[in-house]
N, CA, C and O of each residue as an XYZ file, in Angstrom:
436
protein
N     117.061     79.144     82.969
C     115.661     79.028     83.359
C     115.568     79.191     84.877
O     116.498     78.760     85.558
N     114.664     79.698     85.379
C     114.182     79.850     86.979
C     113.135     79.034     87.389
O     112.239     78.511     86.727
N     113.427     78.996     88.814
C     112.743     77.681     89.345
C     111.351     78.686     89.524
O     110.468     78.347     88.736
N     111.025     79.706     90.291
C     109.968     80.214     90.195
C     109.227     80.704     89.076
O     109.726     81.475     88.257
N     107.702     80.156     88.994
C     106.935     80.686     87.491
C     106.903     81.864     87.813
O     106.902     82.200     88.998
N     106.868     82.843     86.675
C     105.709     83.746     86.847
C     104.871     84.038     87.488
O     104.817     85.036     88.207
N     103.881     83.024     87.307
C     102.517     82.539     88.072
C     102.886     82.892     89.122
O     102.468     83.977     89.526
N     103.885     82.044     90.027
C     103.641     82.438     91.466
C     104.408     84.184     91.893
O     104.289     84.673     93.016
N     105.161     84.886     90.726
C     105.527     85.644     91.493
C     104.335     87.087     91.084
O     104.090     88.177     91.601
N     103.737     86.159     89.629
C     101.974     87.167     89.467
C     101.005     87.128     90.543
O     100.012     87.849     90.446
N     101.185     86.261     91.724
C     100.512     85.615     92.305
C     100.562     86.985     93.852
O      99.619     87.271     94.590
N     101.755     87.463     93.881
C     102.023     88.470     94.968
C     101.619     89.566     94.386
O     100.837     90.049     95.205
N     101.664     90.234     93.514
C     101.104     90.821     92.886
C      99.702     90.870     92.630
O      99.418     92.051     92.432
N      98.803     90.227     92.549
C      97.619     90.157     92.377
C      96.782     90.261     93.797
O      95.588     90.562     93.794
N      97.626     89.944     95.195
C      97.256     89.566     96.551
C      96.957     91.123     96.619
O      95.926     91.786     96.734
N      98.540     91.469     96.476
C      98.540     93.196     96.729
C      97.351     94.367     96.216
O      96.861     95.394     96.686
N      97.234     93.679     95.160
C      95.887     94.958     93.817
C      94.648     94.135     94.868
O      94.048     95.096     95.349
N      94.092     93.041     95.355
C      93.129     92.489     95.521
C      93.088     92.814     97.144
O      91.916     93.011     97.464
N      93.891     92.921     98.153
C      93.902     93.085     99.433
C      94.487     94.413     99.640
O      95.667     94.688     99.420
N      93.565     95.246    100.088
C      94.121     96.888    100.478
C      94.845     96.692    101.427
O      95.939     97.254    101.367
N      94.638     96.091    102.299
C      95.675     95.722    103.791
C      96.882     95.258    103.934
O      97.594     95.180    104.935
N      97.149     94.787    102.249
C      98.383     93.733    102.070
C      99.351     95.394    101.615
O      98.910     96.197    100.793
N     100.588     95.565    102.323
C     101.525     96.309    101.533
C     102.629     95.575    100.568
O     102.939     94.404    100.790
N     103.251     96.372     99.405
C     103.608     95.335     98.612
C     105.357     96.308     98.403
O     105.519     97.516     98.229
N     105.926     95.710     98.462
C     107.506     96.485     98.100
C     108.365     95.481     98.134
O     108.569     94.512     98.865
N     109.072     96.183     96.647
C     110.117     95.482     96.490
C     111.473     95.480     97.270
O     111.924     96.478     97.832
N     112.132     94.133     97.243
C     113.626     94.585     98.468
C     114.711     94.754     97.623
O     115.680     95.459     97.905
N     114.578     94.134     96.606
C     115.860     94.246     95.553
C     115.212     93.382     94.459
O     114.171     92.728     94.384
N     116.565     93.720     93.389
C     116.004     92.745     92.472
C     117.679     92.079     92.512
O     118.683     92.498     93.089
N     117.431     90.732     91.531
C     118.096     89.761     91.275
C     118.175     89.632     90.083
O     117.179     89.470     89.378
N     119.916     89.702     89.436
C     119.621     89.490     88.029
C     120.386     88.197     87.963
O     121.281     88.226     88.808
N     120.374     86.999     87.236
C     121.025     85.582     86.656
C     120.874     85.838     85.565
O     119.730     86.207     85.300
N     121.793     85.795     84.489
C     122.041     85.383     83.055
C     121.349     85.968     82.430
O     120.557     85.575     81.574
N     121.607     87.143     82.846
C     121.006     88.389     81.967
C     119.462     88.865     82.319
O     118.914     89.747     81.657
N     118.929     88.317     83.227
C     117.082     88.144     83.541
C     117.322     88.755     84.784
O     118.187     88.270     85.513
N     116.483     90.066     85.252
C     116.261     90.382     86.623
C     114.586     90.218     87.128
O     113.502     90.712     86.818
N     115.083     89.268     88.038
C     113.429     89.464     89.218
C     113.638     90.117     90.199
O     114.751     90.174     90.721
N     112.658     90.700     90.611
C     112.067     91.266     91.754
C     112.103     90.343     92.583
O     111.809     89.205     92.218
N     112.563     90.677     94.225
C     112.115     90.077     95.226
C     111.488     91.141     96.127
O     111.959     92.200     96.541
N     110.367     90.602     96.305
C     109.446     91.109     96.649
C     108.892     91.150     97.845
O     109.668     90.378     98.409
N     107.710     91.640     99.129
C     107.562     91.799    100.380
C     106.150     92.067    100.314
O     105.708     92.938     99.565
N     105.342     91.292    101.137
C     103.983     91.324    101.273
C     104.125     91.606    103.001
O     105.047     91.165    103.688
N     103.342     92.181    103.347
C     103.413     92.466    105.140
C     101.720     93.079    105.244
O     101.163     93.599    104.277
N     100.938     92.866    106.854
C     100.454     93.606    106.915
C      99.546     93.182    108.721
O      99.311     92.106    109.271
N      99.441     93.739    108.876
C      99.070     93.789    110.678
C      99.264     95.489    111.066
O      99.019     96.522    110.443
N      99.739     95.242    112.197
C     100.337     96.446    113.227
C     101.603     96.934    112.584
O     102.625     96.307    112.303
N     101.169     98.731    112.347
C     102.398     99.326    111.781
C     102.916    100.350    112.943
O     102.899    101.559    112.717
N     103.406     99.801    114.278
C     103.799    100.153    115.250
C     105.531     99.850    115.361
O     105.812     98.785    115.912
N     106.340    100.440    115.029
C     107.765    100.284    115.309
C     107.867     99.159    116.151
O     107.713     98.100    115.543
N     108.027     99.080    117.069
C     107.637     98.262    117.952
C     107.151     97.028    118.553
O     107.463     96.399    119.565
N     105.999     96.820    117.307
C     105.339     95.300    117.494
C     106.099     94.833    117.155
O     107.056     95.256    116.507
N     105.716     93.247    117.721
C     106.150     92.026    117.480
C     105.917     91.637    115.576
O     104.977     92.011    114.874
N     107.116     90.794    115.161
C     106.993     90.583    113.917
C     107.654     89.398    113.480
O     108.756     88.925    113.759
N     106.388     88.891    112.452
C     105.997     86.886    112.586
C     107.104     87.533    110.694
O     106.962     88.521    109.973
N     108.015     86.393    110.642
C     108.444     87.035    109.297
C     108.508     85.730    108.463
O     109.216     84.890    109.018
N     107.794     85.183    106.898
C     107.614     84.203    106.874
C     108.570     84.261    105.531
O     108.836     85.387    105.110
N     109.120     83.078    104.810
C     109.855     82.987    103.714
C     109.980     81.882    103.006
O     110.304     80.855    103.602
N     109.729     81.853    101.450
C     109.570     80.701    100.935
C     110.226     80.682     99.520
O     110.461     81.830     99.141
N     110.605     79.687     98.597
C     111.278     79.407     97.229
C     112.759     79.907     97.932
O     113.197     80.987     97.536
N     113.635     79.066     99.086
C     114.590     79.644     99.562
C     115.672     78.805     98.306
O     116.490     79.425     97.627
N     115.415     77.150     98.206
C     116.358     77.017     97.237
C     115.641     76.792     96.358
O     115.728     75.654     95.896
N     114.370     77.975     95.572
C     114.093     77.581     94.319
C     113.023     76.472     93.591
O     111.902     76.731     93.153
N     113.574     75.429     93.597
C     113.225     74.285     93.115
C     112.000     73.939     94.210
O     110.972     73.309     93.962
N     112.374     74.492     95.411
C     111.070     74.302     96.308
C     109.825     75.031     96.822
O     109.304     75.262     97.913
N     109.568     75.312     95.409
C     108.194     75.922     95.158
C     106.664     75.818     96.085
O     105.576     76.393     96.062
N     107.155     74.998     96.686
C     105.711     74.510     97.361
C     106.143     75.618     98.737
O     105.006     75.958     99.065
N     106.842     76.166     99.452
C     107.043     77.345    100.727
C     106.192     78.499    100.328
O     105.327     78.990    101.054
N     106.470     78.872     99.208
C     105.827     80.193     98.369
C     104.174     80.176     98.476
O     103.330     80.921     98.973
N     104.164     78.883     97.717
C     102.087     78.142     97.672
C     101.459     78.317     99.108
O     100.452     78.929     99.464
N     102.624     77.386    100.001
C     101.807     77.904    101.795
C     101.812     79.086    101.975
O     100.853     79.534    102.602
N     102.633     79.826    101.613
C     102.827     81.641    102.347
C     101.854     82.221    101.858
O     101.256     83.031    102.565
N     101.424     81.976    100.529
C     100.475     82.861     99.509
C      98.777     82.272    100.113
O      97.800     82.988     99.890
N      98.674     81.400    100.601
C      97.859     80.092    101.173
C      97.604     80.493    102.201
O      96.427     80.837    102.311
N      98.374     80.645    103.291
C      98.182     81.455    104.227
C      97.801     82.729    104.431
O      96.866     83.082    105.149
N      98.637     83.536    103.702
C      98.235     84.863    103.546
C      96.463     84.866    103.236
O      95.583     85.356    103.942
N      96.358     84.269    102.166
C      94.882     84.614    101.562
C      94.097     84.159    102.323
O      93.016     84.743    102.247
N      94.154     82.646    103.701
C      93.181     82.413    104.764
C      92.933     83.191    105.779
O      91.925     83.307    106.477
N      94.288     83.890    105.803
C      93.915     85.324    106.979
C      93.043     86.237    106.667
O      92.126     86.751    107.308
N      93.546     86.420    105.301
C      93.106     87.997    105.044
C      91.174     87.651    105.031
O      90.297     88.317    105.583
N      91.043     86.495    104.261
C      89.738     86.059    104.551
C      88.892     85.727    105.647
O      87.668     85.680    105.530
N      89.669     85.429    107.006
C      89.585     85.561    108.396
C      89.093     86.567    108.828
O      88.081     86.521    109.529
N      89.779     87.857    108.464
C      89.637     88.989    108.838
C      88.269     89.734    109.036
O      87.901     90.604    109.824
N      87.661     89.054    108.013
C      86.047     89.463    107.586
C      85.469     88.938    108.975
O      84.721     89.718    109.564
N      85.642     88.132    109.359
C      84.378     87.519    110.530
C      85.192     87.132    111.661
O      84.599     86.368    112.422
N      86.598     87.486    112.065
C      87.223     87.161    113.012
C      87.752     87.938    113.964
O      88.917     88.305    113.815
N      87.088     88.301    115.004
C      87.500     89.573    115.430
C      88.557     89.298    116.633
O      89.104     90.290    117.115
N      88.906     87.912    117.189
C      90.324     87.276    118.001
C      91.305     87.778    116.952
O      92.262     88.472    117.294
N      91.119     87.492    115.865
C      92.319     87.885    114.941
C      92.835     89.007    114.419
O      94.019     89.227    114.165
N      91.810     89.785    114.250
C      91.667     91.248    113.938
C      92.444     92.173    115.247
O      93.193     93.141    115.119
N      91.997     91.535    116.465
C      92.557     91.853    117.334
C      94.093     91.283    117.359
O      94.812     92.283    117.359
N      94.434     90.785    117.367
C      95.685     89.786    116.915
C      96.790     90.743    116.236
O      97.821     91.295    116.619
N      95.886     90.642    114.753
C      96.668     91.395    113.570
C      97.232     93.129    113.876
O      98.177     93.709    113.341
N      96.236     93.660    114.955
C      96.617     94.863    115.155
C      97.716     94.777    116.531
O      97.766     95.574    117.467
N      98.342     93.862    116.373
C      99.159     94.027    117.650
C     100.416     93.722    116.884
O     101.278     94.600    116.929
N     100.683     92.623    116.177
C     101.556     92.286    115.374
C     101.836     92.510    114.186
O     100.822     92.816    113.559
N     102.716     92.501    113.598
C     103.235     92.434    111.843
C     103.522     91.233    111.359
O     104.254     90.438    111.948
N     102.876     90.980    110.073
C     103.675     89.893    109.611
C     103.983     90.115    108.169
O     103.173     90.590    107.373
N     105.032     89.796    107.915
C     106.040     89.780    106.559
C     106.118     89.020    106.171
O     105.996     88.043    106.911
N     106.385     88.765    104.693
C     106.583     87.491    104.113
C     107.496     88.190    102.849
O     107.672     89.371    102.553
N     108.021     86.862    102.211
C     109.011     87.017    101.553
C     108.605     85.484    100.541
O     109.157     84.383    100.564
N     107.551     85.925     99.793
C     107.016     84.472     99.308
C     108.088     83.641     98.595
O     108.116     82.425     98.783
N     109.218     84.409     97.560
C     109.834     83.629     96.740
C     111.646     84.604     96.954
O     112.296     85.484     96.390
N     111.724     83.826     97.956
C     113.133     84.502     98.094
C     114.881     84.121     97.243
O     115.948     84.642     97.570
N     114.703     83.243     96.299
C     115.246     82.832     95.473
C     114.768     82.091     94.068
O     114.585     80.878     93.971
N     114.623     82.922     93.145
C     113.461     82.657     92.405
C     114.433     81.682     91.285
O     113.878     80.789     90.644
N     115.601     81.898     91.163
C     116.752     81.143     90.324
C     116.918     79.866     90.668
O     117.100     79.008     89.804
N     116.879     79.585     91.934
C     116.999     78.274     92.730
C     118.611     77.859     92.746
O     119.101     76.735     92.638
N     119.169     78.952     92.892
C     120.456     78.869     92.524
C     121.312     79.348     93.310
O     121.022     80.535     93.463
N     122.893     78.884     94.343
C     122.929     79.926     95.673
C     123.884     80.873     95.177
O     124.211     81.839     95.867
């Protein structure tokens, strides 16, 4: 069994189809006991070689599901920011930020 639901890794997935700004790619997958997940990459700001880049990561051992909830939490207060925030907008186009919501979804090292 894996420490990450579904849910939360339907949850990056759904950010991506729902936020045009959000890019979505996979980095690899992970297989345990016969089951492969996706680990997955949400990013989106400044696509300048160059910029500065905020890189965030969560479900590192698994069982600690609640890193993933802030990243996805976060993500979705920005992107909702974006609408009426133009310090940030300005912000976002200078920088990148990455995330890596569920980087061990087995909870297992």
């Amino acid at each position: 069994m894996f420490a990450a639901t579904p849910r939360e890794l339907g949850h990056i997935q759904e950010y991506a189809e729902r936020y045009s700004e959000l890019s979505l790619s996979t980095l690899t997958h992970i297989k345990h006991q016969g089951v492969e997940m996706p680990i997955q990459q949400l990013s989106f700001g400044s696509s300048h070689p160059s910029a500065p880049c905020l890189i965030l990561t969560g479900s590192i051992h698994g069982v600690e599901r609640i890193g993933s909830q802030i990243i996805l939490a976060f993500i979705r207060s920005l992107l909702k920011r974006r609408q009426w925030d133009s310090q940030l907008n300005d912000t976002l186009n200078k920088i990148r930020i990455l995330t890596v919501p569920v980087v061990n979804p087995w909870g297992s090292p």
